[in-house]
FIKOLZA-1660 file (N, C-alpha, C; in steps of 0.1 Angstrom, whole numbers, plus 5000, padded with zeros to 4 digits):
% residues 109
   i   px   py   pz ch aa at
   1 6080 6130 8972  A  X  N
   1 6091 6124 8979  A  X CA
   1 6101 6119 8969  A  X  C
   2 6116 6124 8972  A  X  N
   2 6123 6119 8962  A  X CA
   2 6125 6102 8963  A  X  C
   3 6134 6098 8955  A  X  N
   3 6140 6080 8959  A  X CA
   3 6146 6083 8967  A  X  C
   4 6155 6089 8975  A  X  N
   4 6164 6085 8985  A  X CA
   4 6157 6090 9000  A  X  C
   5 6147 6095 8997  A  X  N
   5 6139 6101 9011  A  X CA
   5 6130 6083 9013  A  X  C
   6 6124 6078 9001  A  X  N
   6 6117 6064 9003  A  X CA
   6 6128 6055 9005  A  X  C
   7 6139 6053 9004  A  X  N
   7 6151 6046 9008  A  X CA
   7 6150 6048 9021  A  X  C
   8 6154 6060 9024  A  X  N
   8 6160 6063 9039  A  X CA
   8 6145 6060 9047  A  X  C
   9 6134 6062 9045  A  X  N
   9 6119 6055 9050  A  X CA
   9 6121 6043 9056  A  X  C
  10 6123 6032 9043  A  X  N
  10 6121 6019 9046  A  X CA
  10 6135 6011 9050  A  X  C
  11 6130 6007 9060  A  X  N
  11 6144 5997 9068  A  X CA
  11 6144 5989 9061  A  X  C
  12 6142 5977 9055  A  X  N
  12 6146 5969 9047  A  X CA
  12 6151 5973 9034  A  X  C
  13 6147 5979 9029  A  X  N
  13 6150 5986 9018  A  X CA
  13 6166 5996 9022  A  X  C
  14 6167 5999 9028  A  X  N
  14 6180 6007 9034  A  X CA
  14 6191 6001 9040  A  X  C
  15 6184 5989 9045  A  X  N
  15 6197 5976 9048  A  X CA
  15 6199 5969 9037  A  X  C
  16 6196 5966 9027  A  X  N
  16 6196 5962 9016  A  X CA
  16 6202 5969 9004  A  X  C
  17 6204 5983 9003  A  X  N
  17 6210 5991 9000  A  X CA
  17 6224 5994 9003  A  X  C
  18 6228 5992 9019  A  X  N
  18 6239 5993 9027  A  X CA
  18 6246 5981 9025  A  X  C
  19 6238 5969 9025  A  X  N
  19 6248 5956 9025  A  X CA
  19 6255 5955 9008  A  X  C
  20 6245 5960 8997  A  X  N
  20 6247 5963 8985  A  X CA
  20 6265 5972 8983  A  X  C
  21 6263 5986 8992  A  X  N
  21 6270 5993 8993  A  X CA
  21 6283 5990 8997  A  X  C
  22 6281 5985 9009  A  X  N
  22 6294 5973 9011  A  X CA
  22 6304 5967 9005  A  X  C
  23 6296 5956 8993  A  X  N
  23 6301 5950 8984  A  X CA
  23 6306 5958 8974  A  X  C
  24 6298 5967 8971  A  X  N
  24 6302 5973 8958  A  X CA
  24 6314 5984 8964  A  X  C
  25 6316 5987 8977  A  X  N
  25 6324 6000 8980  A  X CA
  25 6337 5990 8981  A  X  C
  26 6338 5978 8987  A  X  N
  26 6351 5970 8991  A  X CA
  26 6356 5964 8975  A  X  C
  27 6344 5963 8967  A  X  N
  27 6353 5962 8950  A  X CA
  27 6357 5972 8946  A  X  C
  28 6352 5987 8948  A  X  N
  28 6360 5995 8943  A  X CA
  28 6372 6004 8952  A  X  C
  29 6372 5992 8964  A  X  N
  29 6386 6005 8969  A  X CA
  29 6396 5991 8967  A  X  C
  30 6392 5979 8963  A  X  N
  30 6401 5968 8959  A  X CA
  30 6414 5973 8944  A  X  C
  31 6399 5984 8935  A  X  N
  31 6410 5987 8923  A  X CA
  31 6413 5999 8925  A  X  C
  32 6411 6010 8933  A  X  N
  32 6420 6022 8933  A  X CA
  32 6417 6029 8941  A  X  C
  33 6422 6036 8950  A  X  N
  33 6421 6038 8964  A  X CA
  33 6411 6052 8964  A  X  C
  34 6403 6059 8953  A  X  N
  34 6395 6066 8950  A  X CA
  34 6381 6059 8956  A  X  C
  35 6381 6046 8954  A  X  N
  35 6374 6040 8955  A  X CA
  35 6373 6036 8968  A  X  C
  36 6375 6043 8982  A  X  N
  36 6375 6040 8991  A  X CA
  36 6366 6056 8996  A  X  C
  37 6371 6064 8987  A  X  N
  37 6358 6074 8991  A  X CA
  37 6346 6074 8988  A  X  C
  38 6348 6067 8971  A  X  N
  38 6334 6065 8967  A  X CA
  38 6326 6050 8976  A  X  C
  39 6332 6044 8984  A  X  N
  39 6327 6033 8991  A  X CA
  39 6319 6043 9004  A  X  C
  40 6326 6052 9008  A  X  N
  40 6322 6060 9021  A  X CA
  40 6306 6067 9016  A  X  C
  41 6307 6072 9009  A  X  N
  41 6297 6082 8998  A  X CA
  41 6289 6068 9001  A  X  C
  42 6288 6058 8990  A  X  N
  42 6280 6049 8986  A  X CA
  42 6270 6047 9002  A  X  C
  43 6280 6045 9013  A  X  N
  43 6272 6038 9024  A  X CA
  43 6264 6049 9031  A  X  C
  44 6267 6059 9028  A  X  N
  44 6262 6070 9041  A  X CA
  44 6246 6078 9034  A  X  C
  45 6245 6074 9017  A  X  N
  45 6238 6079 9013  A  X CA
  45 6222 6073 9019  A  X  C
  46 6223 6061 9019  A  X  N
  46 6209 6054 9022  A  X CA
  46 6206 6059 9038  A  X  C
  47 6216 6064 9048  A  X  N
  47 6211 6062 9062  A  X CA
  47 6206 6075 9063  A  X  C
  48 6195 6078 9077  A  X  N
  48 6183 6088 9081  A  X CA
  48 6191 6099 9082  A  X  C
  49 6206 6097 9086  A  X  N
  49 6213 6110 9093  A  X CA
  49 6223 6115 9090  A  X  C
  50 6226 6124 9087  A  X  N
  50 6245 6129 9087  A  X CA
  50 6254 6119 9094  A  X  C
  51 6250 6117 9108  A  X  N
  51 6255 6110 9122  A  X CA
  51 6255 6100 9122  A  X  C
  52 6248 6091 9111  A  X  N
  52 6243 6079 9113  A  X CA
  52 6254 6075 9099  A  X  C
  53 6255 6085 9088  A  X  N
  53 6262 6082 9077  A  X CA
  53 6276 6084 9078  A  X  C
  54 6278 6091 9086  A  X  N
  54 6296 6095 9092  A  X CA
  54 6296 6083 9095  A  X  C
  55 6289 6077 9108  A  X  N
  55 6291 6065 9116  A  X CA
  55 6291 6053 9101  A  X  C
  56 6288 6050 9095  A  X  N
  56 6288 6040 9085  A  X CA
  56 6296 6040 9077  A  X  C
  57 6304 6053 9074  A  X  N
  57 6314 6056 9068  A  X CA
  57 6327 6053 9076  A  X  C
  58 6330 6054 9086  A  X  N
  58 6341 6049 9096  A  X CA
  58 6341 6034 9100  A  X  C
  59 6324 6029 9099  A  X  N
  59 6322 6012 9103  A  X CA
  59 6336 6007 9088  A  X  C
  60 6328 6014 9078  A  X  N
  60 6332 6014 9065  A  X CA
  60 6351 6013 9063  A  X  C
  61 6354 6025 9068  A  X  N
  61 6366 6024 9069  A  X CA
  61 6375 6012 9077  A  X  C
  62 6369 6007 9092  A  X  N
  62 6373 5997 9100  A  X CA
  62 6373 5987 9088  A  X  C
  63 6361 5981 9080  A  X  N
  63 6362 5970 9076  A  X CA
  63 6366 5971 9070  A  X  C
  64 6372 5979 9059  A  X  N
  64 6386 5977 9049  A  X CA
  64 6400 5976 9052  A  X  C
  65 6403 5983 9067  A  X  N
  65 6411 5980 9072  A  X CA
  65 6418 5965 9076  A  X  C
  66 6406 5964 9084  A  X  N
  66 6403 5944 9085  A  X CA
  66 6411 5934 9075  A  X  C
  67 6400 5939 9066  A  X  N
  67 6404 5930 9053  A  X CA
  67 6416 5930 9047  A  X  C
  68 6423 5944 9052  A  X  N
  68 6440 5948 9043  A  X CA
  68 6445 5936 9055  A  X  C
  69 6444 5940 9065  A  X  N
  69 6452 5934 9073  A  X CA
  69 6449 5916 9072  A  X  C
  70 6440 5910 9071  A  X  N
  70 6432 5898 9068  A  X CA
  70 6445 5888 9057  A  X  C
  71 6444 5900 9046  A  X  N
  71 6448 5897 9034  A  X CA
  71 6468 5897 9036  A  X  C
  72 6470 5905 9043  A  X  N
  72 6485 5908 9049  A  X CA
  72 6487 5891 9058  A  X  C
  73 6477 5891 9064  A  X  N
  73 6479 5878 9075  A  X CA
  73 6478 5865 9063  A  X  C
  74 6473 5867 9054  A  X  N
  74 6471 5854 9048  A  X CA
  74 6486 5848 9038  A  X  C
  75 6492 5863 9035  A  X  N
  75 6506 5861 9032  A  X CA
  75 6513 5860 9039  A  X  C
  76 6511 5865 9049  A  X  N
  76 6524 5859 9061  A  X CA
  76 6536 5874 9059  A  X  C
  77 6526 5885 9056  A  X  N
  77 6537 5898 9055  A  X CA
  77 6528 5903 9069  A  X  C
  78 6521 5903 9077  A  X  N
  78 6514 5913 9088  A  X CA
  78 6531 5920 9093  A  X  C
  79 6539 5915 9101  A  X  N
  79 6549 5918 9108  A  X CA
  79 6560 5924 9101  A  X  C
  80 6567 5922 9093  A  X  N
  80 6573 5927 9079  A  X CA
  80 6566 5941 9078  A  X  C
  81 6552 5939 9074  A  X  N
  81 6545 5958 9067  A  X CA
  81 6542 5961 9076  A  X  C
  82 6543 5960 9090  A  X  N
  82 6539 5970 9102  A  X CA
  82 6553 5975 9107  A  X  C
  83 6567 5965 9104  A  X  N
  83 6580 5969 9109  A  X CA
  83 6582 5979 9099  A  X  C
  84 6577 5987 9087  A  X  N
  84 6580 5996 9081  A  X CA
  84 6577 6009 9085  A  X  C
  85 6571 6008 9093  A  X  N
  85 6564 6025 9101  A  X CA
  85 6559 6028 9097  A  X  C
  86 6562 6045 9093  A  X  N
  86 6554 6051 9084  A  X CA
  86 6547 6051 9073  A  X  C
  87 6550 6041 9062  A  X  N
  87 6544 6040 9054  A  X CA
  87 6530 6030 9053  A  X  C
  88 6533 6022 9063  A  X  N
  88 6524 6013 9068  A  X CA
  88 6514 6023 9079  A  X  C
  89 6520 6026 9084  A  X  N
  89 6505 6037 9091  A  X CA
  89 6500 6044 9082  A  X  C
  90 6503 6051 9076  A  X  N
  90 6502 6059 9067  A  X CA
  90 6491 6049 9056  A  X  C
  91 6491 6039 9051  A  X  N
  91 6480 6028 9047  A  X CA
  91 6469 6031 9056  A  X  C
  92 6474 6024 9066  A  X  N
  92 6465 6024 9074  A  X CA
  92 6453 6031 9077  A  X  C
  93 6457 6043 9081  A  X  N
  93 6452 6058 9081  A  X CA
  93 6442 6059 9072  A  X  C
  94 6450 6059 9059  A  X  N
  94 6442 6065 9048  A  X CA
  94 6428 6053 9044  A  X  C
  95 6432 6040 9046  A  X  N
  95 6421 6033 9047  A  X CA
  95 6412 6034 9059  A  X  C
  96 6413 6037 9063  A  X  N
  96 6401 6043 9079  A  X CA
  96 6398 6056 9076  A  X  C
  97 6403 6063 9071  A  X  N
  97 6395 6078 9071  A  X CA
  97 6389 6083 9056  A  X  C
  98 6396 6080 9042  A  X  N
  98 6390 6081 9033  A  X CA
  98 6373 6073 9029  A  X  C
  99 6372 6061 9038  A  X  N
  99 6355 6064 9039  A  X CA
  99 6351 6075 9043  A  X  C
 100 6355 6079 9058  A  X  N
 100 6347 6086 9065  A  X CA
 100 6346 6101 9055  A  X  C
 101 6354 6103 9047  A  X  N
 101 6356 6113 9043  A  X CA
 101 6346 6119 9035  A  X  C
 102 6350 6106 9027  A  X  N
 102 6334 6104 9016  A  X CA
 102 6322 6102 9019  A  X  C
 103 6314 6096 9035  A  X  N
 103 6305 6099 9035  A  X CA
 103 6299 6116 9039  A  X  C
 104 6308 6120 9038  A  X  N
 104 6304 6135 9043  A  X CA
 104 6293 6140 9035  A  X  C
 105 6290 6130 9018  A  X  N
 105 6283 6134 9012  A  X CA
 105 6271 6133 9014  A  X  C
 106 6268 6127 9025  A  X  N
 106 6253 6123 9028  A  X CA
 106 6251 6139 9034  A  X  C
 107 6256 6151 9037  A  X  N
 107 6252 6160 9041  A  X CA
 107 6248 6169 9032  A  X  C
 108 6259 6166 9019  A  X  N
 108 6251 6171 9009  A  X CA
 108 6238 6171 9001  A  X  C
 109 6233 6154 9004  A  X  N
 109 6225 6149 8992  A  X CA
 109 6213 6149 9005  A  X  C
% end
């Protein structure tokens, strides 16, 4: 049995892993936006399923989304960087789908 077949086994062990993944994927898409795929990868590797790791990869995406926008509301820019349009969607976007992108690797692994 490899390590990641006894990860994906044990539920505590796997939420524990995930919540790990979390933190460590939201530090690294904090320094460079590479790091929003490798957050996607990080969370989808621990879960039972392709399906289950896509899905965690998009949870993944939502919550950095959140937090852009969190962090926009705490400056008092939300209304200002959404009157920009495109470029502001375009953030957007790319923070919601570059998890999902990256967990595609759980189909590899």
């Amino acid at each position: 049995m490899s390590a990641l077949a006894g990860l994906r086994a044990d539920r505590e062990r796997r939420l524990a892993a995930t919540v790990a993944a979390v933190g460590l994927g939201l530090a690294l898409a904090t320094v460079h936006w590479s790091g929003l795929l490798l957050a996607g990868a990080l969370i989808a590797l621990p879960q039972r399923s392709l399906r289950r790791g896509v899905a965690a990869g998009v949870a993944m995406g939502g919550l950095v989304v959140a937090a852009f926008l969190a962090q926009l509301a705490l400056a008092g820019t939300v209304g200002p960087t959404l009157a920009m349009g495109q470029p502001s969607w375009l953030a957007l976007g790319i923070g919601l789908l570059l998890p999902a992108f990256g967990s595609l690797a759980r189909g590899v692994v």
